[in-house]
C-alpha beads as a LAMMPS data file, in Angstrom:
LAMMPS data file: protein, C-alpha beads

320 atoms
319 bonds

1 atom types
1 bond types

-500.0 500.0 xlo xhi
-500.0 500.0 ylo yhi
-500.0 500.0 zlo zhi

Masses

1 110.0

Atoms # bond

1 1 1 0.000 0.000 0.000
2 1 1 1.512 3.454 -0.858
3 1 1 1.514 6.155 1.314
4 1 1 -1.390 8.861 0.798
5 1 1 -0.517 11.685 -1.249
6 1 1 0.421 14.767 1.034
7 1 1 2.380 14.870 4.130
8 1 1 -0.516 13.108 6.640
9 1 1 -0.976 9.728 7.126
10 1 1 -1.462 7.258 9.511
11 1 1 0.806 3.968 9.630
12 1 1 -0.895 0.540 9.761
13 1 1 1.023 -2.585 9.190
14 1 1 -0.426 -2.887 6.073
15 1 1 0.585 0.371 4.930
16 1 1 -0.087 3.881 5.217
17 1 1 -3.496 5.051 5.369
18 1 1 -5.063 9.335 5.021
19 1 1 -6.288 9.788 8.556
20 1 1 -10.057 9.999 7.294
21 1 1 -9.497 6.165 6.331
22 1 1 -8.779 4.736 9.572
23 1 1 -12.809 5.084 10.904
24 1 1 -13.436 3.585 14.422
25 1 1 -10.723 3.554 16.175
26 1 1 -9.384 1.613 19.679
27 1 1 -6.392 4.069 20.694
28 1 1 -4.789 1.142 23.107
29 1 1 -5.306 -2.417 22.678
30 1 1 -3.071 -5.585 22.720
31 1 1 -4.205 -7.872 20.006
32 1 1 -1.039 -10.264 20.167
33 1 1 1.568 -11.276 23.064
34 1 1 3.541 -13.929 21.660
35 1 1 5.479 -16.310 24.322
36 1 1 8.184 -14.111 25.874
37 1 1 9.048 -13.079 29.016
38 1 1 5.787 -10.975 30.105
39 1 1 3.548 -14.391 29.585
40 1 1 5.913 -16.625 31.591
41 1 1 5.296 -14.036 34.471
42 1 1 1.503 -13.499 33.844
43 1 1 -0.096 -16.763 31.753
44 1 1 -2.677 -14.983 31.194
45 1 1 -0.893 -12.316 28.826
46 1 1 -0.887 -14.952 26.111
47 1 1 -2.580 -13.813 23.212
48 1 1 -0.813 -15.651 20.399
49 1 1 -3.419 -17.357 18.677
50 1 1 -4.067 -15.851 15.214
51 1 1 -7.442 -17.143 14.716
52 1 1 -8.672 -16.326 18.164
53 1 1 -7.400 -12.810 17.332
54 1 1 -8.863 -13.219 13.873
55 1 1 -12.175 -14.302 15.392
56 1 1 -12.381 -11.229 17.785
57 1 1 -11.476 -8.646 15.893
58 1 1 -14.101 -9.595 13.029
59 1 1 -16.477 -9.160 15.596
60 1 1 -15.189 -5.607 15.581
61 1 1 -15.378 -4.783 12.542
62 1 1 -19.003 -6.059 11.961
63 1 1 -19.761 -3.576 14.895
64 1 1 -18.752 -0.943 12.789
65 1 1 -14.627 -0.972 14.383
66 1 1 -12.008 -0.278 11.834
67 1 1 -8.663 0.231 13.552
68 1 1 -6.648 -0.536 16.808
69 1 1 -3.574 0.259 18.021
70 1 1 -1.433 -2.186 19.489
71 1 1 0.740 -1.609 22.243
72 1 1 3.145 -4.302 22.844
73 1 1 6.898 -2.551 21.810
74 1 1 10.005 -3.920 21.050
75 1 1 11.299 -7.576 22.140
76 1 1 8.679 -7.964 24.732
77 1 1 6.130 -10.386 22.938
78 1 1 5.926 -8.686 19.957
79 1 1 5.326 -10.513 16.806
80 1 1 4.680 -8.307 13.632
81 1 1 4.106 -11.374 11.095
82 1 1 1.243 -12.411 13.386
83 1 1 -0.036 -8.511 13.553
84 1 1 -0.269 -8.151 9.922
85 1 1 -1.965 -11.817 9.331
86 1 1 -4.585 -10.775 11.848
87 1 1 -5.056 -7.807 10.392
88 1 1 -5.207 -8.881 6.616
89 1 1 -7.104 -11.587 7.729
90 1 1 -9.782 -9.414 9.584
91 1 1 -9.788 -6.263 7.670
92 1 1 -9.127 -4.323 10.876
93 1 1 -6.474 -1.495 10.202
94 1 1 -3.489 -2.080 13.120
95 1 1 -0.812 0.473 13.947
96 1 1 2.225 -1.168 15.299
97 1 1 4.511 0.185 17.936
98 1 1 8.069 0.640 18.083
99 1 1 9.672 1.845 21.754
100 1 1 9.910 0.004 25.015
101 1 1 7.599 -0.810 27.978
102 1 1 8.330 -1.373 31.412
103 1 1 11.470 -2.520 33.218
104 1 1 9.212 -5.555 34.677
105 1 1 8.773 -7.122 31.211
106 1 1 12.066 -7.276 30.494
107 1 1 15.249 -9.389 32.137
108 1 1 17.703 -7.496 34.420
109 1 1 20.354 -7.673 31.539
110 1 1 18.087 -7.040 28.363
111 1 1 19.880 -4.796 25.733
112 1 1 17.849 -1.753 26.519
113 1 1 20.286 -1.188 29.642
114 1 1 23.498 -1.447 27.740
115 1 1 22.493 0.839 23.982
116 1 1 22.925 4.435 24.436
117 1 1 20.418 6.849 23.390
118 1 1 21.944 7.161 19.698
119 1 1 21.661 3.491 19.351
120 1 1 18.169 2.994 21.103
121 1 1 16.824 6.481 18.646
122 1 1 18.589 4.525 15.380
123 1 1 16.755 0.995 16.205
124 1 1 13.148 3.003 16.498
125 1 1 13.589 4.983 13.806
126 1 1 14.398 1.776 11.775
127 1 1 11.205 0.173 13.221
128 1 1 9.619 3.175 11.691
129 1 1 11.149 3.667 8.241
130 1 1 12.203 0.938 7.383
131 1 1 10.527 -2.328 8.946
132 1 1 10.509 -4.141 11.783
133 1 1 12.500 -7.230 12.582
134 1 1 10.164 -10.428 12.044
135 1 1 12.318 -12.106 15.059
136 1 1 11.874 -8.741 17.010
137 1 1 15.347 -8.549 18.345
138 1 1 15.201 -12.264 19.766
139 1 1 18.153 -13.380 17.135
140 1 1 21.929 -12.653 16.150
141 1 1 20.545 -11.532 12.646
142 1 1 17.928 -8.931 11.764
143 1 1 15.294 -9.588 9.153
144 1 1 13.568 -6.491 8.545
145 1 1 9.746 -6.712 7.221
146 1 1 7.757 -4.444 4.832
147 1 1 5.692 -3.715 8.258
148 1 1 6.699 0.033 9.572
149 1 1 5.626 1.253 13.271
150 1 1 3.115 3.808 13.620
151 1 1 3.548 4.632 16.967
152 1 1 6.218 5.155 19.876
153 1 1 5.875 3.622 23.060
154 1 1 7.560 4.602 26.745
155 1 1 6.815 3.576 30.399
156 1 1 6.918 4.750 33.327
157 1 1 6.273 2.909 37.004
158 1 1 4.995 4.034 40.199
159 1 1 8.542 5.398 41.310
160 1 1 9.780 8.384 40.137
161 1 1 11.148 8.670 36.731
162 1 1 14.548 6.935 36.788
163 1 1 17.616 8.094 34.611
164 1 1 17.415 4.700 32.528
165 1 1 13.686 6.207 31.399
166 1 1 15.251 9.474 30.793
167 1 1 17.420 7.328 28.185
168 1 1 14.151 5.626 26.841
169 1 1 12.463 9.654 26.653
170 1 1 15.504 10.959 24.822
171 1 1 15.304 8.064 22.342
172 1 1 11.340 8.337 21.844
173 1 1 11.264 11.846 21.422
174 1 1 14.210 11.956 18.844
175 1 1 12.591 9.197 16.967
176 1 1 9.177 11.372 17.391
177 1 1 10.648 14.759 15.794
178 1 1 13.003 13.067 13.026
179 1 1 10.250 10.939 11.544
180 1 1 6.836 12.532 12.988
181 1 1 5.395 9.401 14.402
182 1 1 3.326 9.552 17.347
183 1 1 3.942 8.871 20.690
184 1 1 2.002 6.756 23.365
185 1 1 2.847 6.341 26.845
186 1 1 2.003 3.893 29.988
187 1 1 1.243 5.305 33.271
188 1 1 0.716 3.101 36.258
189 1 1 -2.931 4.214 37.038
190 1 1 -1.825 7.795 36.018
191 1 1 1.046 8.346 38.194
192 1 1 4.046 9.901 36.918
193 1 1 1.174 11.470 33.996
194 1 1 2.268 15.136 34.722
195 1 1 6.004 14.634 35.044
196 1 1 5.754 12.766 31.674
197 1 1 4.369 15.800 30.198
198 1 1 7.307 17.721 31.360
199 1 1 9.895 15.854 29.704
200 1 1 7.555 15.953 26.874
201 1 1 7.569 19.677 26.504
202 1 1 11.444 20.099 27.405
203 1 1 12.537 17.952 24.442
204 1 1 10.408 19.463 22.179
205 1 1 7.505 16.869 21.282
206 1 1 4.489 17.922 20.153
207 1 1 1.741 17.057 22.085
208 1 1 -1.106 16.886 20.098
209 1 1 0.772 13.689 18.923
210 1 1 1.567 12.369 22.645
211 1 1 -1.233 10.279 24.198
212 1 1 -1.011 9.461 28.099
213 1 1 -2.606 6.339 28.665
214 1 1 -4.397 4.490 31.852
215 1 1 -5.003 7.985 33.590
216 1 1 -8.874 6.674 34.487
217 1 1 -7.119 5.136 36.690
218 1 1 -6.748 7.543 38.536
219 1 1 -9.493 8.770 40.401
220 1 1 -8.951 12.620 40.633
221 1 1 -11.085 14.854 38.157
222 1 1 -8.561 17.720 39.262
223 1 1 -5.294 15.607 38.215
224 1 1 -6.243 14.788 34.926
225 1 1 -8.304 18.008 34.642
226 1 1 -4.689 19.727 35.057
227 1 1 -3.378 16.882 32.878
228 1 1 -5.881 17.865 30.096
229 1 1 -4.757 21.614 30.451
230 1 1 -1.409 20.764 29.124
231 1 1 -2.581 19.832 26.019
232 1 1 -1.483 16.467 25.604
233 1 1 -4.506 13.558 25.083
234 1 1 -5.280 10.902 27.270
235 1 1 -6.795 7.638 26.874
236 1 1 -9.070 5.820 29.188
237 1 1 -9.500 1.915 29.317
238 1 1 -11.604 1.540 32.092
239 1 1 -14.664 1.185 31.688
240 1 1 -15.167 -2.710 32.089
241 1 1 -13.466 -2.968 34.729
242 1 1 -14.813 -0.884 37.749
243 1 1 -17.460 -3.849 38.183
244 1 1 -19.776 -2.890 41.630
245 1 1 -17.070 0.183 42.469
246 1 1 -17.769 3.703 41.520
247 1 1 -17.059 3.417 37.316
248 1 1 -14.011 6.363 37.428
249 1 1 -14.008 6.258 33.915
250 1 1 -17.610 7.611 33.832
251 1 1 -17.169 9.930 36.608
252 1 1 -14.224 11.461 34.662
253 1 1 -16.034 11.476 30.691
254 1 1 -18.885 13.396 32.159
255 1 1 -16.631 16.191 34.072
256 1 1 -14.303 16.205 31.166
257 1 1 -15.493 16.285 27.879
258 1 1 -17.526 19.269 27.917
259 1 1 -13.833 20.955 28.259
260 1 1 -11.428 18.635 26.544
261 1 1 -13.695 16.989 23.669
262 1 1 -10.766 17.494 21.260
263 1 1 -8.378 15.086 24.002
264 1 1 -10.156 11.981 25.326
265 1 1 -9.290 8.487 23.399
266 1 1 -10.396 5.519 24.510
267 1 1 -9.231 2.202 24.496
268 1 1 -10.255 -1.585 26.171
269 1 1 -6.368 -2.269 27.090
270 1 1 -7.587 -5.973 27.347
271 1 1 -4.417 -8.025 27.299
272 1 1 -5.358 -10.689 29.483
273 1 1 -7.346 -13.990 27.423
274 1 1 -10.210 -13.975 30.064
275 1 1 -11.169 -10.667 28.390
276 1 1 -11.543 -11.877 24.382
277 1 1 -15.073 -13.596 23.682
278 1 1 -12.677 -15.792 21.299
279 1 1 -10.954 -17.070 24.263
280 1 1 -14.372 -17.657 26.287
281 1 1 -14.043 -14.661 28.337
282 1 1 -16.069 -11.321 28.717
283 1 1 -16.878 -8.628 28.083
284 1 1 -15.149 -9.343 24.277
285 1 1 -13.592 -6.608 22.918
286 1 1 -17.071 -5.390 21.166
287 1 1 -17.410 -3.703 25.038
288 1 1 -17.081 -0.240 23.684
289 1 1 -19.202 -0.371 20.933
290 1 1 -22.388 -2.071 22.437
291 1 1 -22.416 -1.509 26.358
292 1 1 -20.459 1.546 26.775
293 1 1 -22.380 3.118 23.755
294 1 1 -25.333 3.133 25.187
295 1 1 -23.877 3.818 28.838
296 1 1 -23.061 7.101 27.224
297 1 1 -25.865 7.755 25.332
298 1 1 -27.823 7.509 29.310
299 1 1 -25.626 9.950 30.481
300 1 1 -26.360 12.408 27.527
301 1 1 -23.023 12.270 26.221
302 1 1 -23.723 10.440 23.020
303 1 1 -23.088 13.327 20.867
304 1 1 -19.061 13.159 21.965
305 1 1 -18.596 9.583 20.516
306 1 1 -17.517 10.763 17.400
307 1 1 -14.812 12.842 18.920
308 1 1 -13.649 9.692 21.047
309 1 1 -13.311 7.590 18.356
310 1 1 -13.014 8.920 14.883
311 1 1 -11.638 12.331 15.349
312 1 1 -9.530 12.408 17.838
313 1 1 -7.235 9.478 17.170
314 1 1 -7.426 10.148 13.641
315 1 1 -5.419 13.680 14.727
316 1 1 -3.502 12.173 17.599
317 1 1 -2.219 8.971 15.322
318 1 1 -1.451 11.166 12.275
319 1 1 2.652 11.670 11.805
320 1 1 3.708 15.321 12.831

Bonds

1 1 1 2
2 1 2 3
3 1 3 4
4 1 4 5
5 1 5 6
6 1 6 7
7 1 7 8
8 1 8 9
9 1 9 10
10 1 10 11
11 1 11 12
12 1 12 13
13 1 13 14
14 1 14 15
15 1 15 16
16 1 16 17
17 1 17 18
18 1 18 19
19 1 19 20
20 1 20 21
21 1 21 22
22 1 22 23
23 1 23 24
24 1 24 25
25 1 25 26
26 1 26 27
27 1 27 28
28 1 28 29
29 1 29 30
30 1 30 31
31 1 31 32
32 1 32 33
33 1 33 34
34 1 34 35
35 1 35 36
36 1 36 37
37 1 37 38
38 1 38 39
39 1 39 40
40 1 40 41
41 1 41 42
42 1 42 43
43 1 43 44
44 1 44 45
45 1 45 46
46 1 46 47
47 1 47 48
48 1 48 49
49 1 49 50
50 1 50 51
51 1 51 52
52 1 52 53
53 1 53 54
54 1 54 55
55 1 55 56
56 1 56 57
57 1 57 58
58 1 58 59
59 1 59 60
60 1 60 61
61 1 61 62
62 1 62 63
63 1 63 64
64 1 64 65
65 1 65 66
66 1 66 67
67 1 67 68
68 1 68 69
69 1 69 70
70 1 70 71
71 1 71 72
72 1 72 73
73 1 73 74
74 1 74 75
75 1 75 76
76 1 76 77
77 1 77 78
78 1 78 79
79 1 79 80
80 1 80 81
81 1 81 82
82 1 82 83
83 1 83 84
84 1 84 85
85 1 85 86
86 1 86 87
87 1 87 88
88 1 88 89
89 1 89 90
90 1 90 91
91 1 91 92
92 1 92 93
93 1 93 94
94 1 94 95
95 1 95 96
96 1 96 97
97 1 97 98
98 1 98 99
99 1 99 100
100 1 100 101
101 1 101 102
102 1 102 103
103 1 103 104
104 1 104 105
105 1 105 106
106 1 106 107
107 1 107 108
108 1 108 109
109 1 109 110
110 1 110 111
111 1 111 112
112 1 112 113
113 1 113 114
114 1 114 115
115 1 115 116
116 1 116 117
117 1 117 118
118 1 118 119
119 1 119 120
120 1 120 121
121 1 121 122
122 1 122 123
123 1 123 124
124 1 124 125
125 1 125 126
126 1 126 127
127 1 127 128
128 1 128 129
129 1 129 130
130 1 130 131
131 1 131 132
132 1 132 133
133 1 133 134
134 1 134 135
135 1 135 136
136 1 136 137
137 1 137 138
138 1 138 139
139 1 139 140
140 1 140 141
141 1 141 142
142 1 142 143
143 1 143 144
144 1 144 145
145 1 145 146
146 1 146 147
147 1 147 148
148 1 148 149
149 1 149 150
150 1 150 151
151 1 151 152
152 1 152 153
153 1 153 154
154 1 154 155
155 1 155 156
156 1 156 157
157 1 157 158
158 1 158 159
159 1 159 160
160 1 160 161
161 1 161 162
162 1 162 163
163 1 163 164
164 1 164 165
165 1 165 166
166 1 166 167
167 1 167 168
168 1 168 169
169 1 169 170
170 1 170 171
171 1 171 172
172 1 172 173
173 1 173 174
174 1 174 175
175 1 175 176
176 1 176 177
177 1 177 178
178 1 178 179
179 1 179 180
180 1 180 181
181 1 181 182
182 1 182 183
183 1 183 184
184 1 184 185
185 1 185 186
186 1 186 187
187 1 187 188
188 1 188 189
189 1 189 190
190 1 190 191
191 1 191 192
192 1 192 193
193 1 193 194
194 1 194 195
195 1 195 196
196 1 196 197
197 1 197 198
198 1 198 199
199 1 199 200
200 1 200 201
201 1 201 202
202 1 202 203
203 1 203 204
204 1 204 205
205 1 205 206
206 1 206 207
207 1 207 208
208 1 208 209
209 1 209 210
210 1 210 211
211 1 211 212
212 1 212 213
213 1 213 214
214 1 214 215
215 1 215 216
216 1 216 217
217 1 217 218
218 1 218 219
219 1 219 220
220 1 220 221
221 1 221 222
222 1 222 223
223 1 223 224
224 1 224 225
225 1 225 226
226 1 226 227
227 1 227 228
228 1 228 229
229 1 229 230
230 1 230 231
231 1 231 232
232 1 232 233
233 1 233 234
234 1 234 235
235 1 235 236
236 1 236 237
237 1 237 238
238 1 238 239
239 1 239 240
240 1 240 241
241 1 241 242
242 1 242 243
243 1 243 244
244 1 244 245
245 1 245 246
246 1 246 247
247 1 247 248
248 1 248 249
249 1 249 250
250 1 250 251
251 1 251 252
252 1 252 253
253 1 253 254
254 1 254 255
255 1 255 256
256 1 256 257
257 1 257 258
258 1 258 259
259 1 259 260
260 1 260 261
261 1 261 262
262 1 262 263
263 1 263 264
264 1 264 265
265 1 265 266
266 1 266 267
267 1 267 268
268 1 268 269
269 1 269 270
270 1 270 271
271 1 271 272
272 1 272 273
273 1 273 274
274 1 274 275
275 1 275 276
276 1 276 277
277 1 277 278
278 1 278 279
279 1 279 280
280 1 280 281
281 1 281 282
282 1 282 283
283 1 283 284
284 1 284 285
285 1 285 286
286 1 286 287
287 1 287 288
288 1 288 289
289 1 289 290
290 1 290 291
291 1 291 292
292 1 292 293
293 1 293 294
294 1 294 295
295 1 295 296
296 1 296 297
297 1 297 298
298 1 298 299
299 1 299 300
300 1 300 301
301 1 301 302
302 1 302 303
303 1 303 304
304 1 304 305
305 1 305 306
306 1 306 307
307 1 307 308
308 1 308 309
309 1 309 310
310 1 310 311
311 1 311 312
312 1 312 313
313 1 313 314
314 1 314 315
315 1 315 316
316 1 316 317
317 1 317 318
318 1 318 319
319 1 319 320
């Protein structure tokens, strides 16, 4: 697939697409977690069967879905051969990310402790120009595939920022402002959110392009209120998963979007099996188009749904 004429595009595994192409769109999901070192800590991370994934995300598309973004970076169950089967296979659009998660899902001597920042920036920027390795780092050669990153991942844990993640922000945002391509970070239940932002804006990203995820997590309409005020997007994945507690995530959408409709993405985040319908679990990853739907059409906010879901990440996953 060539890349739309002009200078904006989004970039799916299958190619790149004009930002009005990519229609419904889940701005953080985990369709595949191939056998690595996350799933040996957490069984219940494995999400490596391709016709499982194929089976769920048809669902999604019948419901009217037409893109996700996956959010599983570099060498940490990864598998972009499986991402762009699933995708082909389904007709759902995926963006692939480049970057690196947390220090958890990695061992203590992983390679992301010993490159630099040049060499961490050149391996993302590869991910993103040129293709990404179909044995995702996990051999002594690299085979790089016709499927490009569209996004660029970081992490950060409860504690504060540590100088190994300044490495991983100095790599990200280089890779951001030579090539344009998005950024997406984790938050652990929004902490660390704000002081994200503020490497953000020191390095020079632009953050209409910089989405902070898990911050519904968070139950404080003032934090992410003064989140939101930055300018940067958020995306909530909560939804599902308040069960008999106060749903945050609903609390937050109807103090928020009246102010911020132009920042709010949402996504299901569910990368555990016991979530996917294809697996036998619940709620299926259909959850935002069918329940929460008409959750938010109760609460009167039906009319911001297209701003959640087409326009929004259509901006925020377009390269700068």
């Amino acid at each position: 697939m060539e890349k739309p004429s002009g200078s904006r595009f989004v970039r799916t595994v299958l190619g790149d697409l004009a930002p009005e192409e990519i229609g419904l769109t889940y701005a953080h999901e985990h369709i595949i977690i191939e056998e690595s070192y996350p799933t040996l800590g957490n069984p219940l991370f494995l999400l490596n069967d391709v016709d499982r994934a194929v089976e769920e995300l048809r669902r999604f598309y019948e419901a009217g879905g037409r893109t996700m973004v996956d959010t599983m970076p570099a060498d940490c169950g990864r598998n972009i051969l499986k991402l762009a089967e699933v995708s082909r296979r389904s007709g759902v659009n995926i963006v692939a990310p480049t970057g690196i998660h947390l220090e958890m899902y990695y061992l203590p001597n992983h390679w992301r402790y010993a490159y630099t920042e040049e060499q961490l920036t050149r391996l993302f920027i590869a991910d993103v120009t040129t293709g990404i390795d179909a044995n995702d780092y996990n051999g002594p050669f690299v085979d790089r595939t016709p499927h490009k990153a569209g996004m660029v991942k970081l992490a950060t844990g409860d504690e504060k920022i540590t100088p190994h993640q300044e490495k991983i922000f100095h790599a990200v945002v280089n890779t951001h402002r030579e090539t344009g391509v998005p950024i997406l970070t984790h938050t652990n239940s929004g902490l660390q959110a704000i002081e994200q932002v503020k490497r953000f804006e020191k390095l020079g990203a632009d953050l209409r392009h910089v989405v902070i995820s898990h911050v519904d997590r968070y139950q404080d309409i003032g934090y992410n209120r003064e989140l939101l005020q930055t300018g940067v997007n958020v995306e909530y994945d909560s939804a599902f998963r308040w069960k008999e507690k106060e749903n945050w995530t609903y609390k937050l959408l109807a103090a928020l979007l009246p102010d911020f409709p132009d920042q709010i993405t949402m996504g299901m985040d569910a990368a555990k099996h016991v979530y996917w319908k294809s697996y036998g679990g619940e709620p299926g990853l259909n959850f935002l188009l069918t329940t929460f739907k008409e959750d938010l059409r109760k609460m009167g906010l039906e009319h911001y749904y297209e701003n959640i879901f087409f326009k929004n990440p259509a901006r925020l996953y377009t390269f700068a």
